[in-house]
N, C-alpha and C positions, 0 to 999 in steps of 0.2 A: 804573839802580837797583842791580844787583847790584854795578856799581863804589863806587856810594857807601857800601855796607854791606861792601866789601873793606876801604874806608882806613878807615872808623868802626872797622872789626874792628883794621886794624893799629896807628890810634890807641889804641883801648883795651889792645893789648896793648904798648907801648910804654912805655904809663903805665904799666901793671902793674910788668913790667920795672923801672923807674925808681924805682918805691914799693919794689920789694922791694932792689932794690939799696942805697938808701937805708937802708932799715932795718939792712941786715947791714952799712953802714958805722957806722950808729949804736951797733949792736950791738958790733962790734970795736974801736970808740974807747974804749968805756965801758970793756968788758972783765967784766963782771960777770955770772954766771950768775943771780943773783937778778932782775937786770934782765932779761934774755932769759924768766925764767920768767912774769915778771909782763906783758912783753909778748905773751906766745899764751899 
């Protein structure tokens, strides 16, 4: 049990990771502060 809620945890932060990466690529393609504002 506490194995399975190891990898669920390392899953979820993996994704985390991945989402937030993403974002700051999205973010430094654009290039626009008004976009970074409006997204957070």
């Amino acid at each position: 049990m506490c194995l399975m809620l190891k990898c669920i945890l390392k899953l979820l932060l993996n994704m985390l990771c991945n989402n937030l990466a993403w974002n700051i690529y999205q973010i430094s393609l654009v290039g626009d502060p008004g976009f970074f504002e409006n997204t957070y």
